[in-house]
C-alpha positions as CSV (number, residue, x, y, z in Angstrom):
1,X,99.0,163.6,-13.1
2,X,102.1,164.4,-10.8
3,X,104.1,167.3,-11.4
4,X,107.4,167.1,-11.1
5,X,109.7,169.4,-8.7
6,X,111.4,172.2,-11.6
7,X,115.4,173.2,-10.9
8,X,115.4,177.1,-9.4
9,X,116.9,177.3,-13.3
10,X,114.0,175.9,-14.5
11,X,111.9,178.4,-12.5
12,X,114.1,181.4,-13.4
13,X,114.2,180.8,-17.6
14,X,110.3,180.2,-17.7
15,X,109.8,183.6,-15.5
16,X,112.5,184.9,-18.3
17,X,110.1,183.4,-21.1
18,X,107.5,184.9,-19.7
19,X,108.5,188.3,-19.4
20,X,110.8,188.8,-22.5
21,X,107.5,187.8,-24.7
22,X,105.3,190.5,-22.7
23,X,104.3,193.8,-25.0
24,X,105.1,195.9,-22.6
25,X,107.7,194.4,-20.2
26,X,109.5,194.1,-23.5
27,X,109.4,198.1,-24.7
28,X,109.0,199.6,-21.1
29,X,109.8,203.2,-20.0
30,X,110.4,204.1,-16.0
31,X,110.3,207.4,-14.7
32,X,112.0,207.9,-11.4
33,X,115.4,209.2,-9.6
34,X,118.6,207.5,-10.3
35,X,120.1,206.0,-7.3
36,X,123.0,204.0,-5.9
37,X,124.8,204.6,-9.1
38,X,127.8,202.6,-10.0
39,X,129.9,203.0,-13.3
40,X,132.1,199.7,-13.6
41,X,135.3,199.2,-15.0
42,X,133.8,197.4,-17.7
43,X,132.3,200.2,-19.1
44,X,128.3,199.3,-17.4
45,X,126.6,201.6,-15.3
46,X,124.7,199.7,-12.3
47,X,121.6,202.1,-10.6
48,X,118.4,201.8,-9.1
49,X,115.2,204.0,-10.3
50,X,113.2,205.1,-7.6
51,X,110.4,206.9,-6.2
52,X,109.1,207.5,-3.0
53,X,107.2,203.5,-2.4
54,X,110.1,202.0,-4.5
55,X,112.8,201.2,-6.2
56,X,114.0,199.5,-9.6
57,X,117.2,197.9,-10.2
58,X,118.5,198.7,-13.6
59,X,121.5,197.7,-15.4
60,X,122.8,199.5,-18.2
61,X,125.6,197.7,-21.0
62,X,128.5,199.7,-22.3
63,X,127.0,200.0,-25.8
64,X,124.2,202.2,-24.3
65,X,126.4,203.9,-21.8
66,X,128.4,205.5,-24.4
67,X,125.5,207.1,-26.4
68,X,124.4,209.4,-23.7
69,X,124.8,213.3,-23.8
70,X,124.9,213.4,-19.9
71,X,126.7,211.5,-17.0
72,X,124.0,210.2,-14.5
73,X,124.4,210.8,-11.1
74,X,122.5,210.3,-8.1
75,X,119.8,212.0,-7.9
76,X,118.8,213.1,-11.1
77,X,114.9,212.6,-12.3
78,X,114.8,210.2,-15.6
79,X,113.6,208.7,-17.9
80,X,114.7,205.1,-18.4
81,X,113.6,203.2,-21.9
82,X,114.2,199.4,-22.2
83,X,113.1,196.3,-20.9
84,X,112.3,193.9,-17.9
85,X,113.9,190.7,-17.8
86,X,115.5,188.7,-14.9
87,X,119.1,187.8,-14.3
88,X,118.6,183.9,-14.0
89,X,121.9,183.4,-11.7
90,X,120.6,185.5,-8.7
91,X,116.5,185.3,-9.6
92,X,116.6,188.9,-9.7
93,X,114.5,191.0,-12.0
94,X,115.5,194.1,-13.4
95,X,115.6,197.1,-16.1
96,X,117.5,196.5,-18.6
97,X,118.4,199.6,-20.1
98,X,118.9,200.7,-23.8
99,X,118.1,204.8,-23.3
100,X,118.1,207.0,-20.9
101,X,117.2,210.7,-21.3
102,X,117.7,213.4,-18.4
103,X,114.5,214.9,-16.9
104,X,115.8,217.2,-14.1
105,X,117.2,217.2,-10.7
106,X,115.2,214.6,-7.9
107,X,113.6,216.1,-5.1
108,X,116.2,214.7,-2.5
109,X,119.1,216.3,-4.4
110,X,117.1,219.8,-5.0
111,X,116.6,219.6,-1.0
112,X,120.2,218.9,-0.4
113,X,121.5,221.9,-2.4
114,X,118.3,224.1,-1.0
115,X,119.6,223.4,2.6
116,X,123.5,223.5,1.7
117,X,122.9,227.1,0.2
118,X,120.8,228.4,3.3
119,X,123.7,226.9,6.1
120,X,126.0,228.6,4.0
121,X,124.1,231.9,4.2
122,X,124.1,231.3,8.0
123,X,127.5,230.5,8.2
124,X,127.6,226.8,9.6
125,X,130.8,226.0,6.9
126,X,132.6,228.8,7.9
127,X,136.8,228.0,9.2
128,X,136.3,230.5,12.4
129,X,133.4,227.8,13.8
130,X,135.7,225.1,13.4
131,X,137.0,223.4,16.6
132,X,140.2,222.2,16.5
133,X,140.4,218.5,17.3
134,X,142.3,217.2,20.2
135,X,145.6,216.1,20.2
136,X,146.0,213.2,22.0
137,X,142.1,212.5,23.3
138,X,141.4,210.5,25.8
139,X,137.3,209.8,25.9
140,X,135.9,209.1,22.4
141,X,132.1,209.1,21.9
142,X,130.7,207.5,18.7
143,X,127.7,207.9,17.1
144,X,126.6,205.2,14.4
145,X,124.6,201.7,14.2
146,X,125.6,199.4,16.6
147,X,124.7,196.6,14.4
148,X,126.5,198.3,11.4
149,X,129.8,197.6,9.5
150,X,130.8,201.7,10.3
151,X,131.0,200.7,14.1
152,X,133.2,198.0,13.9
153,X,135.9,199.4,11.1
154,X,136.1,202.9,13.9
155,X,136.4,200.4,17.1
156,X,139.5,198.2,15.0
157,X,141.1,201.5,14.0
158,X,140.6,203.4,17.2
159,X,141.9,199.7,19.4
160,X,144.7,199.3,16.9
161,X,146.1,202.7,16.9
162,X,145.9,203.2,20.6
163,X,144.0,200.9,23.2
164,X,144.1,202.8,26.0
165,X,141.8,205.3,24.6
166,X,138.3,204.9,26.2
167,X,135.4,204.7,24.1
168,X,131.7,205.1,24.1
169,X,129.3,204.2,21.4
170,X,126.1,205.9,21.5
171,X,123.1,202.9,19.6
172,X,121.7,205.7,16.6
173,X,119.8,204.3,13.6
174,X,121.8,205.8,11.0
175,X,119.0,205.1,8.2
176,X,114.9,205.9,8.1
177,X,112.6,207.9,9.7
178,X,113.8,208.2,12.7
179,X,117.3,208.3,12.5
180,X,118.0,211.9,12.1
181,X,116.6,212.4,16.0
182,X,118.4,209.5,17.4
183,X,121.9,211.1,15.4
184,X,120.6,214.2,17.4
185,X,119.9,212.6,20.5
186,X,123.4,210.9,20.4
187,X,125.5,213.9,19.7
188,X,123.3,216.0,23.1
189,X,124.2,213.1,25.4
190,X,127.7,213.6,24.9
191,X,127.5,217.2,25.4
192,X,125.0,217.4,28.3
193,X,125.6,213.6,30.5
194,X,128.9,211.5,28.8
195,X,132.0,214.2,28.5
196,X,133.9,213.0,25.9
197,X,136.9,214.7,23.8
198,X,135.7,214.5,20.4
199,X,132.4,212.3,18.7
200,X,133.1,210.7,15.5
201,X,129.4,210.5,14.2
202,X,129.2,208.2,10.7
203,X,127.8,205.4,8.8
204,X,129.2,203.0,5.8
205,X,128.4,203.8,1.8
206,X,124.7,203.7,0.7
207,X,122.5,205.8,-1.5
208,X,121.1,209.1,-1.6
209,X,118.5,207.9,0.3
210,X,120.1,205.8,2.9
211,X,123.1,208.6,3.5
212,X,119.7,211.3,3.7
213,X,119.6,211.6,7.9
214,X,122.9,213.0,7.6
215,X,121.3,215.6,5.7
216,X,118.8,217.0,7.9
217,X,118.8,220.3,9.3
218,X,118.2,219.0,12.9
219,X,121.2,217.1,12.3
220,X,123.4,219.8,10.9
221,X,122.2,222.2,13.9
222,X,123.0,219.7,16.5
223,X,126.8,219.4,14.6
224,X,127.0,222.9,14.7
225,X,126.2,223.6,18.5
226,X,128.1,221.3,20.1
227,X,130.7,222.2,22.1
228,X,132.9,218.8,21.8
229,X,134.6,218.5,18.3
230,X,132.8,216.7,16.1
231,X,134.7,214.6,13.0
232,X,132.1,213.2,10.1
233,X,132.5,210.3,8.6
234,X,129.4,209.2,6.2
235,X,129.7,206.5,3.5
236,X,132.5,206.7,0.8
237,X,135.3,209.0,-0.3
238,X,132.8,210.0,-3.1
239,X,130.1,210.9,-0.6
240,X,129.0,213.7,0.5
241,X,126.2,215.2,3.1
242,X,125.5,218.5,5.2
243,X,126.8,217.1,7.9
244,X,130.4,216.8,6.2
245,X,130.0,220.9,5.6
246,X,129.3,221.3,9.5
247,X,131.5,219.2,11.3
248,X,134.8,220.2,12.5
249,X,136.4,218.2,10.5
250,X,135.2,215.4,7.6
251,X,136.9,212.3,6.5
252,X,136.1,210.2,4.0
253,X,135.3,206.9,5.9
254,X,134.1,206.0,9.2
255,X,137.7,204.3,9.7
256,X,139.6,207.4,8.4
257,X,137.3,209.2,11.0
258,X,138.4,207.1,13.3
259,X,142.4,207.5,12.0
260,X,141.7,211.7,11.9
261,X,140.8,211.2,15.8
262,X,143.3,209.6,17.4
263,X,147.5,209.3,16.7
264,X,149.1,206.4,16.2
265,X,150.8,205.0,19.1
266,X,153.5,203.7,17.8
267,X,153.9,206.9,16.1
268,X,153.8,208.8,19.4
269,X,156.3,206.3,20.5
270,X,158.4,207.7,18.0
271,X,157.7,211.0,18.4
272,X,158.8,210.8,22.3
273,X,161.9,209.0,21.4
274,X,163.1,211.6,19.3
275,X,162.4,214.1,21.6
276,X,164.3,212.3,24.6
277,X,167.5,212.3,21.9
278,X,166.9,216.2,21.1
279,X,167.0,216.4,25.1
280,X,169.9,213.8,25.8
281,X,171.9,216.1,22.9
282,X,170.5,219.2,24.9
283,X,171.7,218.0,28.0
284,X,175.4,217.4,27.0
285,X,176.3,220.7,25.2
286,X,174.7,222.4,28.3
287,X,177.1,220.2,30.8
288,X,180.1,220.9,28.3
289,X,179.1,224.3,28.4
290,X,179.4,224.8,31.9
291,X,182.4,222.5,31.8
292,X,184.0,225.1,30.1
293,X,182.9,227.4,32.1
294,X,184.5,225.9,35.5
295,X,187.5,225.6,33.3
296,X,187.9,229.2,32.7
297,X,187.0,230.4,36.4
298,X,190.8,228.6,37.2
299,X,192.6,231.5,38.2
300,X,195.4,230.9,36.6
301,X,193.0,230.7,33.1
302,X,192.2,234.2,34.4
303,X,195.0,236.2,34.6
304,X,195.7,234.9,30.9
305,X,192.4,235.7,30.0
306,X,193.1,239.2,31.5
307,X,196.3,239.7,30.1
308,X,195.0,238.8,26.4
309,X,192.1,241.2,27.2
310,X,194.4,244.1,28.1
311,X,196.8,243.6,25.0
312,X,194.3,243.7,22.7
313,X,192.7,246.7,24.5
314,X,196.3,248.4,23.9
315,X,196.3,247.1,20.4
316,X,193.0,248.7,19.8
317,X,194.3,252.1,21.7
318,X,196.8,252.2,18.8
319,X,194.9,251.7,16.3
320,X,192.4,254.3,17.2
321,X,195.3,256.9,18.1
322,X,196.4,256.4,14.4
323,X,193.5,256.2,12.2
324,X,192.3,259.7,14.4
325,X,196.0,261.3,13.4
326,X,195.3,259.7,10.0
327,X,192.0,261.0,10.0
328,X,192.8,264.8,11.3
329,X,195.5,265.1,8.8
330,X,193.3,264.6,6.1
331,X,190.6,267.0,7.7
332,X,193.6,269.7,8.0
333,X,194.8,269.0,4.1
334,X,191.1,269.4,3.2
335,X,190.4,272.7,5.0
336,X,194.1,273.7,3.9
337,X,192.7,273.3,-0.1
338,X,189.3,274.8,0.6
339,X,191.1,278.0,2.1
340,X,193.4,278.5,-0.8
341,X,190.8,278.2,-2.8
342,X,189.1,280.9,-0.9
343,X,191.8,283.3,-1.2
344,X,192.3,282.9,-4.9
345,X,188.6,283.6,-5.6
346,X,188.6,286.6,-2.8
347,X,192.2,288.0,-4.5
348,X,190.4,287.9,-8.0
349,X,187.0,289.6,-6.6
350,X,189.6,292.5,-4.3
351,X,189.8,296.2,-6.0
352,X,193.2,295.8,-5.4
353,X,193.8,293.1,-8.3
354,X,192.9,296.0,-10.8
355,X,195.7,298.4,-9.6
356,X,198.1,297.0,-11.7
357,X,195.9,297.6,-14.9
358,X,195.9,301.8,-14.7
359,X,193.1,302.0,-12.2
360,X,193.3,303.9,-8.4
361,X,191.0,303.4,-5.3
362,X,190.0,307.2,-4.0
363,X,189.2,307.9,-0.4
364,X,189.2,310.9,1.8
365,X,192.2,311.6,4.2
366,X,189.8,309.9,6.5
367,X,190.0,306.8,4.4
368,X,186.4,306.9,3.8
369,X,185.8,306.0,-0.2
370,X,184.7,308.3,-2.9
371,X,182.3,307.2,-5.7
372,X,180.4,310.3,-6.6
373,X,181.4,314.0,-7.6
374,X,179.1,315.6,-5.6
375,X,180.4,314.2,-2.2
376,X,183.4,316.3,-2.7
377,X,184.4,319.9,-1.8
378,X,186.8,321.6,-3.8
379,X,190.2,322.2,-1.9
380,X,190.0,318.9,-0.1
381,X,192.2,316.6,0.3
382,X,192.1,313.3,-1.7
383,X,194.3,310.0,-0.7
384,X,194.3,308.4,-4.4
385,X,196.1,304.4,-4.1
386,X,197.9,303.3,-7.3
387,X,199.8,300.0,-7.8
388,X,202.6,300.9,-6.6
389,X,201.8,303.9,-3.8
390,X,199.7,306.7,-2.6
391,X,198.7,310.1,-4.1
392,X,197.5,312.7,-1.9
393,X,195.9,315.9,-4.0
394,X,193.6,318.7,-3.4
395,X,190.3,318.8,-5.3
396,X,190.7,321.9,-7.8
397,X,187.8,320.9,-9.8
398,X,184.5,318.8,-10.2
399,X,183.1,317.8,-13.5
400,X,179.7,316.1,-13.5
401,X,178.5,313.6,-16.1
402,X,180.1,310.9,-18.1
403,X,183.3,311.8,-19.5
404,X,184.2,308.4,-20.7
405,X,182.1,309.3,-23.4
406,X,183.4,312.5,-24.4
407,X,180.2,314.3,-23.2
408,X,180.4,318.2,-22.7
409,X,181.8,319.0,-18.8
410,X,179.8,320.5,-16.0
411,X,180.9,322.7,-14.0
């Protein structure tokens, strides 16, 4: 009995037969650490479920999507609750999940923040370790796959935006066991035996996982002593590693590292032709300038010049001689006021004032003044000033006390 040759469809629906009417392929839950994930457009989530020998790819529809209390992220430990079946078009088994429920963080993504929270202590992230990048550089070292997407999208951009530019790629794996060391070894041999400006070290997208050499501490420690600027460019916009935190600077993409590192030419075309027209403009008001100035050495422009000088010198001798008479008229008429003033208050406050009213002013014939009794003898004589003259009268008696108030006299 000959069998006959099946279609790879053929082969796909059996295996899909086969598996769909297992127990537990049907009802199945995976433990493991969500990885790669992708939430499409449409609304389903596309991830892997991993451990540390493999990996599971799992597809997850937008009914289920919508019923979970969490949003899944790389990293996180799960637990995944559906069933195995394969995707006949590509032959491709996978994890069709209906549930999902959140266990905890996975071990890579508990290392990550562990490490991230001790270079922070140390002060790797901090802006005063930063180096500031070159501005126009003129070496480039690169550290990435040679065999890798990363390496050509950094040589287009960094040919394209200026070809003279030299550049030297340095062959790292950028994935697996040893890949940290060779990143390491790359980034020392541009320090220690290849000069170079600035090192662009990078890799394209990827998981956890594949992005995870870019998260060693021998890595980050290599970024942070080197002495040459160092831009990193790992995986996607959305990605991030240690060595982002480190670097100098971090850009998104191994081509915007490679857009961060070196100016556009045409833009530095540009840039020098507007700074020839800032000096051509320069140029010609300083020639005008001195233009002018030859202009006004003539010696007839001179003696003009001189004679406007000296009239307006006089002109301002005029002015000053009048606003100084103006101003010492004003003084005078102010002192003038304050001075009447004086004497009105001094006339009111003078002994004199009260002559008028019935009152004298008594002095000896010496002119000294006399306020008490007892400083008199009797028989002298006594000048006595009255509003309108002098009396001059002998003392023929003294009487102590008050006689304003009618008290009895003493003798």
């Amino acid at each position: 009995m000959r069998i006959r040759a099946l279609t790879v469809t053929e082969v796909n629906t059996y295996l899909k037969r086969i598996l769909n009417q297992d127990p537990i392929m049907s009802h199945i839950k995976v433990h493991g650490e969500i990885s790669n994930f992708k939430l499409h457009s449409s609304g389903h989530a596309y991830f892997a479920i991993k451990d540390k020998q493999s990996k599971l790819n799992c597809v997850m529809f937008k009914q289920s999507t919508a019923g979970l209390d969490f949003k899944p992220a790389d990293g996180m430990s799960v637990v995944a609750n559906g069933r195995i079946s394969i995707y006949e078009r590509d032959g491709k088994y996978q994890l069709y999940v209906e549930n999902m429920t959140l266990e905890g963080k996975g071990n890579l993504h508990i290392e990550f923040e562990k490490l991230k929270k001790e270079l922070a202590e140390l002060g790797y992230f901090e802006e005063e370790h930063k180096k500031a990048l070159p501005f126009l550089p003129r070496r480039i070292g690169v550290v990435t796959s040679p065999t890798g997407a990363a390496v050509r999208d950094i040589l287009s951009v960094l040919n394209r935006r200026n070809s003279a530019v030299e550049v030297t790629v340095y062959p790292a794996r950028v994935q697996g066991e040893t890949a940290a060391r060779e990143i390491v070894t790359g980034i020392e041999f541009f320090n220690a035996k290849k000069p170079v400006d600035v090192i662009i070290i990078g890799r394209g997208g990827g998981s956890i996982e594949e992005l995870w050499a870019f998260n060693e501490r021998i890595v980050a420690d290599a970024v942070y002593k080197s002495k040459i600027p160092i831009v990193s460019g790992v995986g996607h916009e959305t990605d991030f590693t240690i060595s982002d935190f480190v670097a100098d600077q971090r850009a998104a993409t191994p081509s915007a590292a490679a857009e961060r590192v070196v100016p556009d030419a045409n833009d530095l075309i540009n840039y020098v032709d507007h700074l020839k027209d800032q000096l051509d403009h320069g140029f010609k008001r300083y020639t005008e300038n001195l233009r002018n100035q030859i202009q006004l050495s003539n010696p007839l422009v001179l003696q003009r010049n001189l004679q406007e000088r000296i009239q307006n010198y006089k002109q301002e001798s005029d002015y000053l001689y009048d606003s100084l008479l103006k101003s010492m008229d004003t003084k005078a008429k102010e002192q003038r006021s304050q001075l009447d003033l004086l004497g009105q208050s001094l006339h009111l406050l003078s002994p004199l004032n009260q002559l008028h009213k019935g009152y004298g002013i008594v002095t000896t014939d010496k002119g000294e003044p006399v306020s008490r009794v007892e400083s008199v003898k009797d028989n002298e004589l006594l000048d006595i000033y009255l509003n309108d003259g002098k009396l001059v009268v002998a003392v023929n008696k003294r009487i102590k006390g008050d006689t304003w108030h009618g008290e009895k006299d003493k003798q």
